[in-house]
N, C-alpha and C positions, 0 to 999 in steps of 0.2 A: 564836083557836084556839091552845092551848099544843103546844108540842113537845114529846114525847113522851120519855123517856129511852132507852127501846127502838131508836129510831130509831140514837140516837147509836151505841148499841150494836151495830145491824145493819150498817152502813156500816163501821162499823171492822172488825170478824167479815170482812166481805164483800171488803176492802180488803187483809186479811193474808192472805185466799186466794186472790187475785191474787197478791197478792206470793210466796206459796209456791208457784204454779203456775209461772208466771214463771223466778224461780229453779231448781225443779226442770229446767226445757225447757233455761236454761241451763247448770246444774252437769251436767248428760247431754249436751248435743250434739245436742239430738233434734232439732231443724228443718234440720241438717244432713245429714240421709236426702235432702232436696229435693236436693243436691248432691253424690253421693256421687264422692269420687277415687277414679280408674282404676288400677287393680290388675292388672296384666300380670305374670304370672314369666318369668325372662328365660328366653329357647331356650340348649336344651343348645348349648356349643360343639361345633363341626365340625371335624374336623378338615382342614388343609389344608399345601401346601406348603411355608407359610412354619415348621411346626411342628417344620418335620426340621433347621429352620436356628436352632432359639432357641437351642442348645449357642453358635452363635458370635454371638449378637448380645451388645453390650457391656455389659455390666454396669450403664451408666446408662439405655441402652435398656430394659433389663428391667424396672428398677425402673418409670419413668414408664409403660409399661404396666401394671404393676401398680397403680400410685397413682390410674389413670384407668378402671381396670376398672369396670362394671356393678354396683350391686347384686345380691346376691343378695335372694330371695324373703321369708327370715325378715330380713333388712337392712332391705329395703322397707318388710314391717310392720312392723317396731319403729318406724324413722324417719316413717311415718303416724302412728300411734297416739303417737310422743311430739312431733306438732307439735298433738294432738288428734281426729285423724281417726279418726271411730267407723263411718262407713257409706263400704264401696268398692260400686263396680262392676267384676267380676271377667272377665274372659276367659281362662280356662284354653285352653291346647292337647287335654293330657290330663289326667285323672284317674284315678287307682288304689282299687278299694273296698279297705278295709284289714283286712275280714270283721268287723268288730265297728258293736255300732250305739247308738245313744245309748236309754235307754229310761225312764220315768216312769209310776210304779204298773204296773208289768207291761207296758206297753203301750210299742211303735217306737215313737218321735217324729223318729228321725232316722239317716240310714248317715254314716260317718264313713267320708271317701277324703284320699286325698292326692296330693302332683303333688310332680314331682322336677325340679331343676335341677343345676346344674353342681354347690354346696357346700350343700345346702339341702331341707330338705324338710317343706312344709309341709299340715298339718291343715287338713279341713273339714269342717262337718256339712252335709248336706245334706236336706233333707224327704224323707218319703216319698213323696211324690209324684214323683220321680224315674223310680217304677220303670212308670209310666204304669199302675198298676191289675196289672200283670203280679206274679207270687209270687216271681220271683226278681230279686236284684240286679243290675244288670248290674257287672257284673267289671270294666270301662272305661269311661271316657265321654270325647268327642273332642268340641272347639273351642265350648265349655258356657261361655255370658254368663249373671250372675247377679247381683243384686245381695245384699249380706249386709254383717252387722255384725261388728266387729272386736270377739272376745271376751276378755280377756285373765288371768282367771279363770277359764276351765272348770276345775268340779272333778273331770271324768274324764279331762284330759288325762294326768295322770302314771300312772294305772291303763291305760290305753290304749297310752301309749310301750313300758309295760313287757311288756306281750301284746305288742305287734308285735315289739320289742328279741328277748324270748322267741322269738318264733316265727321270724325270721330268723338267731338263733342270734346277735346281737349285743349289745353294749356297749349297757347303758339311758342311760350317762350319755353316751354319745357323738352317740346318738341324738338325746336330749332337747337336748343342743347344736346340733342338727344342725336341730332342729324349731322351738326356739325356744318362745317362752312362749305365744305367740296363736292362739288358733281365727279361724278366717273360719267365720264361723257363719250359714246363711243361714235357719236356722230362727226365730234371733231378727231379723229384718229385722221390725220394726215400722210394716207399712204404714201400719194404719188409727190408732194409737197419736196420731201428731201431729199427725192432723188432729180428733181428738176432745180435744186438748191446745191447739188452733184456738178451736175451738169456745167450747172452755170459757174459755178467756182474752178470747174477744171478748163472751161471755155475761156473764161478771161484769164486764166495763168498765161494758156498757151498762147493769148493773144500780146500780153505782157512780155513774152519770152520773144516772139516770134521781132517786137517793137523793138525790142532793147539790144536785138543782133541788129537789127538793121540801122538803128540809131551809130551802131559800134562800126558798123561797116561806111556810114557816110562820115564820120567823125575822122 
């Protein structure tokens, strides 16, 4: 029995889209959802006794607490997102709705809230489904675990700084410093995505595998 030229043809076809799936799972990060880092924003400072004494503590005391300070929240995600980290898991204390909402062909896909810390204030989108089926937003949401993707590209972020900046009567560019470039986005959390990216890399192995016996066996 001759082998086919087809053959040859199929197994290669079949072999470069693995290799493009493959590639795609790596250049995105996508099997890293199985592993998402813990995203905490730090608690407002309190104030306390030692606060009335910082006039006299020494000038080298000041600085090493400064150089040992905490992240702030837009610090956190920039320093995730540039060791590569696409997917956290988030625990907010609070959350603020910011009155505007994300939207696609007419239609909510998502409320956009924020949460505040000491120097910092950071963007999220959230699903509708937040509002459990009820017609209105809620206005606040308290000690909300979630998991979501790090977006750092949203194209309505800077239309959004500049309504909120507007609407509190401030500075857009102090704001948008103040917000940082990233959404925490948990509308794009890609449950089902990598495991149908699973799937499909273990489907064409085996079809790969299954070609290249039978390639061996007409040879």
């Amino acid at each position: 029995m001759k082998l086919h030229p087809t053959h040859f043809t199929l197994i290669i076809c079949s072999h470069i889209l693995l290799i493009l799936v493959i590639a795609h799972c790596i250049c995105t990060n996508l099997f890293s959802i199985f592993t998402p880092a813990e995203f905490t924003p730090p608690a407002l400072p309190q104030p306390s006794e030692t606060d009335s004494l910082t006039n006299n503590a020494r000038p080298e005391e000041t600085s090493d607490s400064l150089s040992t300070a905490p992240l702030n929240s837009r610090q956190q995600l920039e320093e995730l997102y540039r060791k590569g980290t696409r997917f956290v898991h988030c625990t907010i204390p609070v959350l603020y709705y910011s009155g505007y909402d994300n939207t696609s062909f007419n239609k909510v896909t998502g409320h956009y809230y924020y949460s505040l810390d000491d120097s910092s204030c950071t963007i999220y989108l959230l699903p509708c489904s937040i509002t459990d089926g009820n017609d209105t937003v809620p206005l606040t949401i308290t000690d909300l675990s979630f998991n979501a993707r790090l977006n750092r590209s949203d194209t309505n972020l800077k239309d959004l700084l500049r309504y909120i900046s507007a609407d509190i009567n401030w500075n857009y560019y102090s704001l948008s410093q103040c917000a940082g470039p990233i959404v925490v986005d948990q509308t794009q959390y890609p449950a089902f995505q990598p495991i149908a990216f699973i799937a499909a890399i273990i489907g064409l192995s085996v079809i790969n595998i299954v070609q290249l016996i039978n390639i061996k066996r007409l040879l």
